[in-house]
C-alpha positions in Angstrom: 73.4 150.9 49.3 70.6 149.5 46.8 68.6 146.7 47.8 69.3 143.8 45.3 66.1 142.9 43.3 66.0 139.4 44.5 65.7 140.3 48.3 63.0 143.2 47.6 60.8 140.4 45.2 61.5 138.2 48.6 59.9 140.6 50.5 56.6 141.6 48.4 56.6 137.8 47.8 56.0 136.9 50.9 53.7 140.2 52.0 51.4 138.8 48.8 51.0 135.2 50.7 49.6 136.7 53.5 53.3 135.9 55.4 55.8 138.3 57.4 58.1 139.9 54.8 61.0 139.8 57.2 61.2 136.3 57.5 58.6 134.6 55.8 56.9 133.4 59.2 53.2 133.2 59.5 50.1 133.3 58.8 50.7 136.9 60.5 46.9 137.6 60.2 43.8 135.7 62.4 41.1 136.7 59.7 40.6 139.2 56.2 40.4 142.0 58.8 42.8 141.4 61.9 46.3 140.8 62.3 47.6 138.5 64.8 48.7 140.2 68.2 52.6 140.7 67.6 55.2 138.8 68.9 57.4 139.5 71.2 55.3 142.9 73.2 57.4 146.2 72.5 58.1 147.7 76.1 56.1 151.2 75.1 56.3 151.7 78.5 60.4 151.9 78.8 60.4 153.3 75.7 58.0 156.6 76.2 59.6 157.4 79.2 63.1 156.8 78.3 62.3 159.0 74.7 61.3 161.7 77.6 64.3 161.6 79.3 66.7 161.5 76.2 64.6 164.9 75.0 65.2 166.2 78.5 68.9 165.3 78.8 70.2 165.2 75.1 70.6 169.1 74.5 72.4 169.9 77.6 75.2 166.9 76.3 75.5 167.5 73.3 75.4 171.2 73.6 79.0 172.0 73.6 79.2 169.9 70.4 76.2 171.1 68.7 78.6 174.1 66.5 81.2 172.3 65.6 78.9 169.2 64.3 77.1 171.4 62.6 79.9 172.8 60.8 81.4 169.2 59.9 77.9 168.3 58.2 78.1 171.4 56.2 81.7 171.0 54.8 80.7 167.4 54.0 77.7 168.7 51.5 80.0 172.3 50.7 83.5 171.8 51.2 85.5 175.2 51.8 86.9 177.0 48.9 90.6 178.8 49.3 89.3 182.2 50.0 86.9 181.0 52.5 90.1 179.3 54.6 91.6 183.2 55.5 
């Protein structure tokens, strides 16, 4: 889905006054060369080590799945002709 015009205009409006293009909140910078420490903290933390673990665990889960998924996603873009169905 396109963005409408108005909302992406919104957006660079607001990123042109210096305020947060999300929600137009701010000033979002202390001075011409340093933004404001965000709001609220990411956990990079919980986040590093729980990307670990979902690399560590995701293959053996999804595994069993990985062929047939695979298979869907290419019928979606190719869709099998009658000769390829014997």
């Amino acid at each position: 889905m396109a963005p409408k015009a108005r909302h992406v205009g919104r957006l660079f409006w607001r990123a042109l006054r210096l305020r947060c293009p999300n929600c137009g909140g701010g000033p979002i910078r202390s001075s011409w060369l340093r933004m404001r420490p965000p709001w609220p903290t990411p956990p990079w933390a919980i986040l590093q080590y729980g990307g670990i673990a979902l690399m560590v665990v995701a293959p053996f889960l999804f595994f069993p799945f990985s062929k047939t998924l695979f298979l869907a996603f290419d019928l979606v873009f190719r869709p099998a002709k009658p000769d390829e169905l014997t």
